[in-house]
KEPAKOL-333531 format. One record per residue (C-alpha): residue number from 1; residue in one letter; x, y, z. Coordinates in Angstrom, 3 decimals, padded with zeros to 6 digits. Example, Ala and Ser with C-alpha at 12.3 -4.5 7.8 and 13.67 -1.06 7.14 Angstrom:
% residues 2
i->1	aa->a	c1->012.300	c2->-004.500	c3->007.800
i->2	aa->s	c1->013.670	c2->-001.060	c3->007.140
END
This chain:
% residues 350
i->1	aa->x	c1->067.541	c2->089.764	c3->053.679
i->2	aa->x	c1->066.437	c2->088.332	c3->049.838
i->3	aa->x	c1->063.626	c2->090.042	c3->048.394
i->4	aa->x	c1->062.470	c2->086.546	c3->047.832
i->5	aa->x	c1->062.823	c2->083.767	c3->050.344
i->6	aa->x	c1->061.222	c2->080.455	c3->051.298
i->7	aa->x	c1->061.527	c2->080.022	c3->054.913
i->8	aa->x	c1->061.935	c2->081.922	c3->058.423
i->9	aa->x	c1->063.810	c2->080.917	c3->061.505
i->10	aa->x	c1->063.782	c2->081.278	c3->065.316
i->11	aa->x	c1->065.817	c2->080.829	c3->067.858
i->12	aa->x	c1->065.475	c2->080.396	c3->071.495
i->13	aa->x	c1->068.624	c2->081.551	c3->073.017
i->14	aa->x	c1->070.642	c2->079.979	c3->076.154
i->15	aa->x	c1->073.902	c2->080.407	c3->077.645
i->16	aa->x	c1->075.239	c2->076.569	c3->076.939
i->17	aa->x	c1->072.572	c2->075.985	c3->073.891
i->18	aa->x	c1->070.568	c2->077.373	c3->071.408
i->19	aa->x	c1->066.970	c2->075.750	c3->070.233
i->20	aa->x	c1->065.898	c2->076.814	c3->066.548
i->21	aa->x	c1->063.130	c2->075.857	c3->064.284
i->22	aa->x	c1->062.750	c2->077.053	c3->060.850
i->23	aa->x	c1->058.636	c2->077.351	c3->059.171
i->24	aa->x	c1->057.600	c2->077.568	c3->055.920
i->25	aa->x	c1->055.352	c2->081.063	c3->054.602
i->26	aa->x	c1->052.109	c2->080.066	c3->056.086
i->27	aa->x	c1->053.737	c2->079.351	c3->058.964
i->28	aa->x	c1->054.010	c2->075.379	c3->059.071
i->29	aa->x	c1->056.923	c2->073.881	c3->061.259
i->30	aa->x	c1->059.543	c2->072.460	c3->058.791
i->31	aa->x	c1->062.403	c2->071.243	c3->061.915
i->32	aa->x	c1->063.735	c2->072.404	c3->065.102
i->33	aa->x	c1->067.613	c2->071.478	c3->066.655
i->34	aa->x	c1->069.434	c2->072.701	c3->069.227
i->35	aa->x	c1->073.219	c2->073.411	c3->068.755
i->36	aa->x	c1->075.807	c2->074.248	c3->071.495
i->37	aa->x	c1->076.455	c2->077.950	c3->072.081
i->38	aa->x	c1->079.811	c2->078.382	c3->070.691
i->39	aa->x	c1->081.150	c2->079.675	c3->067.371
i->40	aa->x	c1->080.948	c2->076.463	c3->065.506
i->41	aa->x	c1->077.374	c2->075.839	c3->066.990
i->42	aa->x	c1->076.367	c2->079.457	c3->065.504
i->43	aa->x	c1->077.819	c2->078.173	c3->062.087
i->44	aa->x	c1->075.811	c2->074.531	c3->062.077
i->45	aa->x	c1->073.009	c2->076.610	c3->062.989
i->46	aa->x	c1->072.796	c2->079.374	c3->060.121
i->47	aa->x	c1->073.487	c2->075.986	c3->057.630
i->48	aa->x	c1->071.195	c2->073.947	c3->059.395
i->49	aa->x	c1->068.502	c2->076.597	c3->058.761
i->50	aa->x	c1->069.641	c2->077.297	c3->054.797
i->51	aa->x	c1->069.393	c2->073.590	c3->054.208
i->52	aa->x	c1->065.584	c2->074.196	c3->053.943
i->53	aa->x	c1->065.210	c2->077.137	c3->051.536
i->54	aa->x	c1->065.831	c2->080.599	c3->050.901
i->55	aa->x	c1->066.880	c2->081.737	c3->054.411
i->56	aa->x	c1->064.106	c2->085.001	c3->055.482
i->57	aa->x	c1->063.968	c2->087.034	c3->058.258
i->58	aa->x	c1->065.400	c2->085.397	c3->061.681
i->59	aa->x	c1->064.070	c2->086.367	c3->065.090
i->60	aa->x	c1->066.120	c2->085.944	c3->068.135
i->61	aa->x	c1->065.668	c2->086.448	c3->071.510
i->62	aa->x	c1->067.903	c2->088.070	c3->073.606
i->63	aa->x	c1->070.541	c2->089.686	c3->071.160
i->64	aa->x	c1->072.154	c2->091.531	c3->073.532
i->65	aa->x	c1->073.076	c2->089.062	c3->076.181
i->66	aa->x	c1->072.718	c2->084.815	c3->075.424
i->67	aa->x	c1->072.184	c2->085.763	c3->071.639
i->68	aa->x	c1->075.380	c2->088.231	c3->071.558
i->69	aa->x	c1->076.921	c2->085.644	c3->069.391
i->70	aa->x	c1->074.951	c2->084.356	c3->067.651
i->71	aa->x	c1->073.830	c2->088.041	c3->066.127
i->72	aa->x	c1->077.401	c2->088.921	c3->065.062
i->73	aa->x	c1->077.365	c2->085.775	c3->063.194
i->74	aa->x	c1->073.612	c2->086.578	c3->061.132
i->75	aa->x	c1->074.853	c2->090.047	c3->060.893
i->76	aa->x	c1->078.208	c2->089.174	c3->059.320
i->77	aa->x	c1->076.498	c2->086.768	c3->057.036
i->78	aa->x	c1->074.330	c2->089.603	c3->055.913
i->79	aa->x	c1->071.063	c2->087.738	c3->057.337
i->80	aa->x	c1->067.727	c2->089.796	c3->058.089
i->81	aa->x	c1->067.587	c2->089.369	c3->061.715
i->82	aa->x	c1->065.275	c2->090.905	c3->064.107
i->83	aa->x	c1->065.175	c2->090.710	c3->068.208
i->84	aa->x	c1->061.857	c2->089.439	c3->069.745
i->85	aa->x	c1->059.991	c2->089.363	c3->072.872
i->86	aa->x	c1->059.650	c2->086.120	c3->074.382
i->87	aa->x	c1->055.861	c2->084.761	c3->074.135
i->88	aa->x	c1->053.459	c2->086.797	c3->076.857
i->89	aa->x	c1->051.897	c2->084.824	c3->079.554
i->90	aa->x	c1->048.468	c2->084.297	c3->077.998
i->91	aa->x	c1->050.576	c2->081.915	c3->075.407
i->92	aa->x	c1->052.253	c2->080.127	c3->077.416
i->93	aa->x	c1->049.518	c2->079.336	c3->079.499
i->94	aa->x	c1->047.442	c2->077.723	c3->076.320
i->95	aa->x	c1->050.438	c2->076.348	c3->074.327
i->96	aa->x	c1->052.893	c2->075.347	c3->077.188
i->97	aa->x	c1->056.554	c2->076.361	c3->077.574
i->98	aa->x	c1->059.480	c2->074.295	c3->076.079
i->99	aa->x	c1->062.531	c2->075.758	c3->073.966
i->100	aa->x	c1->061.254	c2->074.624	c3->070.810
i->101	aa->x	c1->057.914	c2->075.743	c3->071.262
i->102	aa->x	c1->059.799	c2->078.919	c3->072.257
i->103	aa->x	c1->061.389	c2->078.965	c3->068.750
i->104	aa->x	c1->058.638	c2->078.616	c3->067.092
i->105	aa->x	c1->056.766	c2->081.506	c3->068.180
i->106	aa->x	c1->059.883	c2->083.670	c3->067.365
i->107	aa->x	c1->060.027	c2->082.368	c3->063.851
i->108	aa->x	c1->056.373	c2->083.417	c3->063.530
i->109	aa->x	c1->056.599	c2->086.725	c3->065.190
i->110	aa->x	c1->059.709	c2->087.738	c3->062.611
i->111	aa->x	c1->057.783	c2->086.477	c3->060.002
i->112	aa->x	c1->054.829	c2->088.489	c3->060.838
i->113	aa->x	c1->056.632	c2->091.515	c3->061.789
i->114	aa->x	c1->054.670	c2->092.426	c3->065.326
i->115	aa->x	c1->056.346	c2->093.051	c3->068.614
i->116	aa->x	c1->060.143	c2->093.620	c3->066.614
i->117	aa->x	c1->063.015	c2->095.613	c3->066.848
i->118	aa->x	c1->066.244	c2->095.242	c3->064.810
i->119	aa->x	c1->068.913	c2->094.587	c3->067.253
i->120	aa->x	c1->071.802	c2->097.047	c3->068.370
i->121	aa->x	c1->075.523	c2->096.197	c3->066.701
i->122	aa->x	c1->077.829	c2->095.291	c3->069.035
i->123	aa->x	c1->081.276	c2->095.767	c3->066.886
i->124	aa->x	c1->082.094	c2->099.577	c3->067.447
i->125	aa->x	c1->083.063	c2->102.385	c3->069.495
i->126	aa->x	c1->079.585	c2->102.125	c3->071.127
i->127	aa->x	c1->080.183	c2->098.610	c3->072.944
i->128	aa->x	c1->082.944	c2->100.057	c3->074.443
i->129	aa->x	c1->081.576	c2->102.656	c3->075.893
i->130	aa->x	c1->078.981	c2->100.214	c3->077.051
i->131	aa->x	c1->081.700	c2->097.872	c3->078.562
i->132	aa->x	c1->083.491	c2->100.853	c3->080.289
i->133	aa->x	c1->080.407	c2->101.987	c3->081.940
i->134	aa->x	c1->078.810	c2->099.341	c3->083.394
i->135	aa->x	c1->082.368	c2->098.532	c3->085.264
i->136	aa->x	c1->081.885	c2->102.164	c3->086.089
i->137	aa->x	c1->078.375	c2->102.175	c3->087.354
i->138	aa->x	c1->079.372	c2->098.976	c3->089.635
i->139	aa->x	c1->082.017	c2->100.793	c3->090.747
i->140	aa->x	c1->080.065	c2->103.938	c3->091.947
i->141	aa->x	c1->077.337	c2->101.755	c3->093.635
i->142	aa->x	c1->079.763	c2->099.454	c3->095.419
i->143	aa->x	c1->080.866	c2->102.795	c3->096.549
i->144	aa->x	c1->077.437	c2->104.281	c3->097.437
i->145	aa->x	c1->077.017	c2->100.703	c3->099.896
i->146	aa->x	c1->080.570	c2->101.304	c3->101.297
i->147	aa->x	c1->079.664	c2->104.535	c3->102.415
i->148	aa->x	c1->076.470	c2->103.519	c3->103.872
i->149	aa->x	c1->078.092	c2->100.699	c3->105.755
i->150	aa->x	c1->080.696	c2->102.953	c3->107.098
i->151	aa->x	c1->078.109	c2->105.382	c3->108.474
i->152	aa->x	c1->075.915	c2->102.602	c3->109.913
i->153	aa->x	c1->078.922	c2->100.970	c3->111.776
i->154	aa->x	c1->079.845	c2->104.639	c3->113.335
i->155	aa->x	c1->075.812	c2->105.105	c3->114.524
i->156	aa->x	c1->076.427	c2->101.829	c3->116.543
i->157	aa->x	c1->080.579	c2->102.322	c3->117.360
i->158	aa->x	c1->081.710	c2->102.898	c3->121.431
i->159	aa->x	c1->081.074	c2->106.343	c3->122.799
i->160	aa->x	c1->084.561	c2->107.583	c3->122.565
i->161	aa->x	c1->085.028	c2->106.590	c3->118.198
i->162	aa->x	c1->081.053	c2->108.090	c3->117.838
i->163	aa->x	c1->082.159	c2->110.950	c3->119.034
i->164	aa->x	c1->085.551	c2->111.048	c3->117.039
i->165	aa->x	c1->084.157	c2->110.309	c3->113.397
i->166	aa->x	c1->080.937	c2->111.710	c3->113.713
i->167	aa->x	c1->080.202	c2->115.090	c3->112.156
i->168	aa->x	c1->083.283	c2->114.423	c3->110.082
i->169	aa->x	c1->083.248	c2->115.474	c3->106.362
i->170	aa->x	c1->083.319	c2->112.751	c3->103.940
i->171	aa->x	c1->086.532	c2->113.079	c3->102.325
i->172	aa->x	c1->088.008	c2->113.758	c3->105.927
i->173	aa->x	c1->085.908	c2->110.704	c3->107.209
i->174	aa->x	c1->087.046	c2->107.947	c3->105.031
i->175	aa->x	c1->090.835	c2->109.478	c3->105.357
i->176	aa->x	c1->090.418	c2->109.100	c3->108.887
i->177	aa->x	c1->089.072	c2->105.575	c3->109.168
i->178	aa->x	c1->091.755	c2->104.415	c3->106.852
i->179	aa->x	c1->094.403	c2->105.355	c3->108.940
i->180	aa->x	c1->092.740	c2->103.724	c3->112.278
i->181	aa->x	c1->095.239	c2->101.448	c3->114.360
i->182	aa->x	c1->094.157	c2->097.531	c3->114.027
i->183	aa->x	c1->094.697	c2->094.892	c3->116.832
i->184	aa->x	c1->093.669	c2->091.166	c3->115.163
i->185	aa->x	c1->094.790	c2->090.235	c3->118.831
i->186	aa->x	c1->092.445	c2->092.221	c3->120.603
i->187	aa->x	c1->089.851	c2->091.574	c3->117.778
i->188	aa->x	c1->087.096	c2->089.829	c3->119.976
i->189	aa->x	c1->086.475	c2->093.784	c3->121.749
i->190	aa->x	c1->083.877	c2->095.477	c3->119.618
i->191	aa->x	c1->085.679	c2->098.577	c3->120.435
i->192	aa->x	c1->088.367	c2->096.856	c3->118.139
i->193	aa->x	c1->086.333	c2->095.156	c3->115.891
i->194	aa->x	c1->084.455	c2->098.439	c3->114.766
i->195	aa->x	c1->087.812	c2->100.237	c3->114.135
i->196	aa->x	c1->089.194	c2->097.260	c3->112.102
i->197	aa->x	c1->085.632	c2->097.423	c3->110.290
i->198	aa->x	c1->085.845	c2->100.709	c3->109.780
i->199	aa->x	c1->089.452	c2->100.629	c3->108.416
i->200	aa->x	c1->088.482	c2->098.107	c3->105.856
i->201	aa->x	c1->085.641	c2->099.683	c3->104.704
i->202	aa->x	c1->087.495	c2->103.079	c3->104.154
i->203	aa->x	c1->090.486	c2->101.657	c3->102.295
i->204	aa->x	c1->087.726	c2->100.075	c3->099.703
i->205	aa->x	c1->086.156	c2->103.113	c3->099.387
i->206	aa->x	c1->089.685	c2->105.057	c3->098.339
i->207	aa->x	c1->090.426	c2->101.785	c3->096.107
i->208	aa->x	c1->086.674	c2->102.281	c3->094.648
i->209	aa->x	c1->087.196	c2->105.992	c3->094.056
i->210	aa->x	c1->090.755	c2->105.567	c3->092.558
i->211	aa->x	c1->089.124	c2->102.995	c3->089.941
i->212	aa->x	c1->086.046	c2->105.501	c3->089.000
i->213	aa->x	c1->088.869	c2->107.828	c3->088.344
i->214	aa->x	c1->090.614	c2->105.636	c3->086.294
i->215	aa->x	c1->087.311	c2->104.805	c3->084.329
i->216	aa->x	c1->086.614	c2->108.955	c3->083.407
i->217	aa->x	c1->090.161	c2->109.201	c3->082.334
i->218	aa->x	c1->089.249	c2->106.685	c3->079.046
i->219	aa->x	c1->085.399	c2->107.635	c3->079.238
i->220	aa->x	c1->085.642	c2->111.081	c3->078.762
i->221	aa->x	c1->087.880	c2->111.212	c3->075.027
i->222	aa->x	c1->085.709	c2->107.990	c3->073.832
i->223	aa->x	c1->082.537	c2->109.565	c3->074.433
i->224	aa->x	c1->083.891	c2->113.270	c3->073.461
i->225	aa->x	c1->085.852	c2->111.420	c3->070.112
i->226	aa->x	c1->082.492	c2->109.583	c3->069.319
i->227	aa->x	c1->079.847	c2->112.845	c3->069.191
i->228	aa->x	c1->081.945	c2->116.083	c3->070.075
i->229	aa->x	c1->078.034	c2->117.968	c3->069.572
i->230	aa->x	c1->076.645	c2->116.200	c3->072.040
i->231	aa->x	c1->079.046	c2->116.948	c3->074.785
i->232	aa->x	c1->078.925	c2->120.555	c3->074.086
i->233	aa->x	c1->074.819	c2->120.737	c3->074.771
i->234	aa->x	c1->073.900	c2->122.981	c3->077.589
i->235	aa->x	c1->073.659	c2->120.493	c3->080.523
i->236	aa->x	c1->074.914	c2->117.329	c3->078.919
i->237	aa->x	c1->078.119	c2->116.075	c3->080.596
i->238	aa->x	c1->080.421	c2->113.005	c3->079.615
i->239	aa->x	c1->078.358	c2->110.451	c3->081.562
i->240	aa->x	c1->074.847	c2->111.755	c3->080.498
i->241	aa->x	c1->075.963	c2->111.648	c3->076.946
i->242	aa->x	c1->077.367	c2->108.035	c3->077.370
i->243	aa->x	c1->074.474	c2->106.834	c3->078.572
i->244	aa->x	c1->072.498	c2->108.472	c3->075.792
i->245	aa->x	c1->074.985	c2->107.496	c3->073.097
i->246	aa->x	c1->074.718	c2->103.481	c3->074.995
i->247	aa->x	c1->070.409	c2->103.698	c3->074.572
i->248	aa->x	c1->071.047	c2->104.812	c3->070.996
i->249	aa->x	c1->073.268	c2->102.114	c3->069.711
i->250	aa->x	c1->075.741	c2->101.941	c3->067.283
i->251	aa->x	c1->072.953	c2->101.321	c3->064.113
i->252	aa->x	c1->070.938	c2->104.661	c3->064.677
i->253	aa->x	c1->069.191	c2->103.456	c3->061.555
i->254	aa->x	c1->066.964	c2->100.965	c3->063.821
i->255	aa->x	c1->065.173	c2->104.290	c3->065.304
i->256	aa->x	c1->062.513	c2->105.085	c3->063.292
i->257	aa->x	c1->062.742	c2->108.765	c3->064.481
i->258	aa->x	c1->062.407	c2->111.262	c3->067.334
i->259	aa->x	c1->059.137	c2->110.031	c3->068.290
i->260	aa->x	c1->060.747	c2->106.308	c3->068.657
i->261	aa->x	c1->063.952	c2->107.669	c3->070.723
i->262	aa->x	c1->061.615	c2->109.289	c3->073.062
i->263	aa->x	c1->059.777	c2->106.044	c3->073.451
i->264	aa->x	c1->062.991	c2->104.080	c3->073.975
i->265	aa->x	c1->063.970	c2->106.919	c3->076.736
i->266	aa->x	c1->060.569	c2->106.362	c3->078.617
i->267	aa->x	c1->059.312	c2->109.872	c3->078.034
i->268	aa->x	c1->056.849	c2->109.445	c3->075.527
i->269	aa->x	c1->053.100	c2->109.833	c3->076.289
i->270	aa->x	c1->050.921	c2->107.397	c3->076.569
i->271	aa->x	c1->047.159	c2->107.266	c3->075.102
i->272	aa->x	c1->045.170	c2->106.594	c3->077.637
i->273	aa->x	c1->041.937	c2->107.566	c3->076.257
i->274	aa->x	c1->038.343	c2->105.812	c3->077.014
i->275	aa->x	c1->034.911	c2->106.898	c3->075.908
i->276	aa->x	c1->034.318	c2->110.620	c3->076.343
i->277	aa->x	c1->037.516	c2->110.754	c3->078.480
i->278	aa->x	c1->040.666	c2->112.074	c3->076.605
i->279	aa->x	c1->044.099	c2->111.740	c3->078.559
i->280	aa->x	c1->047.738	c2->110.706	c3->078.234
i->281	aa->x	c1->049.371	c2->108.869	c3->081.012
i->282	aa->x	c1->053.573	c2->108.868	c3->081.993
i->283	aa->x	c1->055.292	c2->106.064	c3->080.247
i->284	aa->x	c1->057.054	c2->103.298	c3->082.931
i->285	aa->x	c1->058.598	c2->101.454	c3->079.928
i->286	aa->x	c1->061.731	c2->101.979	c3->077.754
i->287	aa->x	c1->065.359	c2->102.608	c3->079.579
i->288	aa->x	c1->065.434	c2->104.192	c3->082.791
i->289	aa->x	c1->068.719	c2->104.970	c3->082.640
i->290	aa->x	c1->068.307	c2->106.807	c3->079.739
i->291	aa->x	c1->065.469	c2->108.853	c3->081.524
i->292	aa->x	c1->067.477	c2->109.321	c3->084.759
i->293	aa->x	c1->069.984	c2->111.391	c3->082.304
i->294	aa->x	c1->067.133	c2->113.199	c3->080.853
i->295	aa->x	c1->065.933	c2->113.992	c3->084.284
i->296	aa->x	c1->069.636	c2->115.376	c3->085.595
i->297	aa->x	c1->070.018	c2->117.199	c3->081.853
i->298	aa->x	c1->066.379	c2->119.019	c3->082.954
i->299	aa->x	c1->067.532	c2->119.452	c3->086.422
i->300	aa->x	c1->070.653	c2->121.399	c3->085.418
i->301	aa->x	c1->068.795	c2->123.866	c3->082.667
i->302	aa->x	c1->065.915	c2->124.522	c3->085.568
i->303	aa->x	c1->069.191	c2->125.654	c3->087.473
i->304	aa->x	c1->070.927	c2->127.279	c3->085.287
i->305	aa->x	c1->069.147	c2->128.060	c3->081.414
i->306	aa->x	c1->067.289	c2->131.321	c3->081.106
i->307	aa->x	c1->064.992	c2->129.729	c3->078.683
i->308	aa->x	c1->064.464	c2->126.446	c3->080.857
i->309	aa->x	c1->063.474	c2->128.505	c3->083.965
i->310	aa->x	c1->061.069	c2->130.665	c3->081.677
i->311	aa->x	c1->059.525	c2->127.629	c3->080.605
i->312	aa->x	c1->058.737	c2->126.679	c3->084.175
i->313	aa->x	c1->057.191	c2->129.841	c3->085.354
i->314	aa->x	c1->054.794	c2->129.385	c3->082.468
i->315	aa->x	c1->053.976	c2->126.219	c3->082.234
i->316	aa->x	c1->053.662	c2->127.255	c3->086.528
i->317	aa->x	c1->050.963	c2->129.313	c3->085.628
i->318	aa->x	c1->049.026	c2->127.357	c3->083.443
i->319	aa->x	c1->048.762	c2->125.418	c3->086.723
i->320	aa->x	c1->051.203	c2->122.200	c3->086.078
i->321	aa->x	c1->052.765	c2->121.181	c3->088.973
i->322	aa->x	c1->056.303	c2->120.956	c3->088.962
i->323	aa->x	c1->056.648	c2->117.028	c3->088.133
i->324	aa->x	c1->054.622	c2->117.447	c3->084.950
i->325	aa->x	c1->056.820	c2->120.492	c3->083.538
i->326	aa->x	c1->060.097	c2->118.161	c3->083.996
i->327	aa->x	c1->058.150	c2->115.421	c3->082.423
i->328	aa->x	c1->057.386	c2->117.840	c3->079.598
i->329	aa->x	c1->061.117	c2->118.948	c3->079.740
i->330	aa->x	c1->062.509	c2->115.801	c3->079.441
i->331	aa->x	c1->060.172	c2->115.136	c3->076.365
i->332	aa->x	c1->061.777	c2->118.240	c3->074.625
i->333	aa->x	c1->065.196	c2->117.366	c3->075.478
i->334	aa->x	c1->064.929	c2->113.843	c3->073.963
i->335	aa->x	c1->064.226	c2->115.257	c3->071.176
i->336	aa->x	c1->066.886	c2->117.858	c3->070.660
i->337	aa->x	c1->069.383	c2->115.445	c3->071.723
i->338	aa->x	c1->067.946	c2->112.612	c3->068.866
i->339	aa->x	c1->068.860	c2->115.013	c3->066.336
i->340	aa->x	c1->072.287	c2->115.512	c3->067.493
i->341	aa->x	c1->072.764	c2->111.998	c3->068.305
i->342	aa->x	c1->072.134	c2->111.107	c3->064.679
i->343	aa->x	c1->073.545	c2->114.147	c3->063.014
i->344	aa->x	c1->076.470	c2->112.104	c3->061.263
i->345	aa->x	c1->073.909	c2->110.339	c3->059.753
i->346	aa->x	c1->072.022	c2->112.681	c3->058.016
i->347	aa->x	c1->075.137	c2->114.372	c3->056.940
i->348	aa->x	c1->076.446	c2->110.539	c3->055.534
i->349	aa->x	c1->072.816	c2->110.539	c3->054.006
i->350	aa->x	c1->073.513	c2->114.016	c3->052.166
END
C-alpha cells in the first residue's frame, strides 16, 4: 500500500459477482459496480477502482472462500488489502442490506482500520495442506456415520444376524458384513434387505478407510517437510500439527504475537470484569479446530508428561477443577507451539 493515497475500496464478494465501491478520505461515496467473478472481472475491478485516485487500503469480505480470487489478484498487484466482517445486525437494521451498501461499509471499515485482519495467502505449501485435509476430515466423518449406520441396522436386524454380528470387534465386524451373501431377488425380506444393507455399508467403510490411508501417506512428509520442530513436540502428531500449521497460515506475519495466536485458537481469556467484580470468562470464539488439537495435545501430556501431570496435581490443590487446568494447559501450549510455528521467521528476521 502507498504511503500516500487518495481513495479506499470495498468489495462485497459473491460466487457469480462482485459489488465494489470506492470513497474518498472522509469517507464520501465516489462509485460502486459490480463485475463478474472471473479473472478478467478481478482485473476490470482493480482498474475500475485506480481510475479514481491513488488506490489505499481495500477491504474484502470473505477472502478465503467467494473472495479467494479476487485476493490473489490485490496481493499479486502488491495492493494493501485487508479481510472484513460483514456489517453487524444493528447496521443493517438502520441502513438496510443491499450489495453496494455492503461495499460501502467495507471500504469504510479498511479505511478506518476497526474489526480487520490481513488475510491468509493461499499460494504455498500451506493451502495444500489445507486442501488435503479437509478431503481427509470428510473422509473420517463419512466414516464415523458409516459406522453408526452399520451398528443401528444390526440393533434392529432378525434374531439369527443380531446374534451373529453383535459383540463383534470392529475391524472383524465390517470384514464380516462385507463378505455377507446378497439376494436382489429375495430383496423384499428384511432378513435380506438388512444383509444387503449391511454389505454396502461395510464395503464403504473399507473404501473410506483405504482413502484416509491414502491421505496420511502425502500428509505426513508435507506437514513433517513444512515445520520438522513442530512434529517433534511432546504430544504433537502429524494431524495436530496440520491443523495448527492450517490456523496459522502461510503469512505468520498477520499474527501480531502469542497473545493473538492464542486468541485465534479460542484459548485466550476473556475480561469479563464489572464494578467491584474482577473475572475472566472461557473464550467460544476463534477456530475450534484449532482448540480441539490443543485439547488432544493436553490430553496426551496429562497421560504421559511428568511435568504436565505435576502441573495438575497442583493446580488440583489450589482447588481448580479439572476443566479449568486443561483450559489453563491449552493456554500454555498455544503458546509454546506459536513460537515454534514461527521459528523460521525469526531466524529469516536475524
Amino acid at each position: 500500500m502507498p504511503d500516500f493515497f487518495e481513495i479506499a475500496g470495498g468489495v462485497d464478494t459473491h460466487a457469480d459477482t462482485h459489488t465494489a465501491a470506492v470513497i474518498d478520505l472522509v469517507g464520501r461515496v465516489l462509485g460502486t459496480e459490480t463485475f463478474p467473478a472471473d479473472k478478467a472481472g478481478y482485473t476490470a475491478l482493480l482498474g475500475w477502482m485506480r481510475s479514481f485516485g491513488r488506490l489505499g487500503p481495500v477491504g474484502v469480505e470473505g477472502t478465503g472462500v467467494y473472495g479467494a480470487g479476487l485476493a490473489r489478484l490485490l496481493h499479486d498487484q502488491g495492493i494493501g488489502m485487508v479481510e472484513v466482517d460483514r456489517p453487524d445486525r444493528k447496521s443493517r437494521r438502520f441502513q438496510g442490506k443491499s450489495d453496494p451498501i455492503d461495499a460501502v461499509a467495507a471500504a469504510r471499515t479498511a479505511l478506518a482500520g476497526e474489526r480487520v485482519g490481513v488475510p491468509k495467502q493461499r499460494d504455498g505449501r500451506i493451502e495444500a495442506l489445507r486442501n488435503l485435509r479437509v478431503a481427509r476430515r470428510s473422509a473420517v466423518d463419512q466414516r464415523a456415520d458409516t459406522q453408526r449406520q452399520i451398528k443401528s441396522l444390526i440393533v434392529t436386524a432378525p434374531d439369527g444376524l443380531r446374534r451373529q454380528l453383535r459383540g463383534l470387534p470392529l475391524k472383524k465386524l465390517i470384514g464380516t458384513c462385507a463378505t455377507l451373501r446378497r439376494d436382489h431377488a429375495d430383496a423384499a425380506r428384511p432378513s435380506t434387505a438388512a444383509k444387503i444393507a449391511l454389505r454396502s455399508l461395510a464395503r464403504r467403510h473399507q473404501q473410506l478407510t483405504i482413502e484416509i490411508a491414502d491421505l496420511d501417506e502425502l500428509l505426513e512428509p508435507l506437514v513433517t517437510a513444512i515445520n520438522p520442530a513442530l512434529v517433534a513436540v511432546h504430544g504433537v502428531g502429524t494431524d495436530t500439527a496440520g491443523q495448527l500449521l492450517v490456523t496459522a497460515g502461510q503469512n505468520h506475519d498477520r499474527l501480531t504475537g502469542e497473545a493473538a495466536f492464542a486468541m485465534l485458537c479460542g484459548v485466550a481469556p476473556i475480561p469479563a470484569s464489572s464494578g467491584k467484580t474482577s473475572r475472566h470468562r472461557l473464550n467460544r470464539g476463534g477456530d475450534r479446530q484449532a482448540n480441539a488439537a490443543l485439547y488432544r495435545i493436553a490430553l496426551v501430556r496429562l497421560r504421559w508428561d511428568i511435568r504436565t501431570r505435576a502441573y495438575m496435581e497442583r493446580r488440583t490443590k489450589d482447588g481448580l477443577s479439572k476443566k479449568e487446568i486443561i483450559r489453563c494447559l491449552k493456554r500454555y501450549i498455544a503458546r509454546e507451539l506459536y513460537h515454534i510455528i514461527t521459528s523460521k521467521d525469526h531466524e529469516l528476521a536475524a
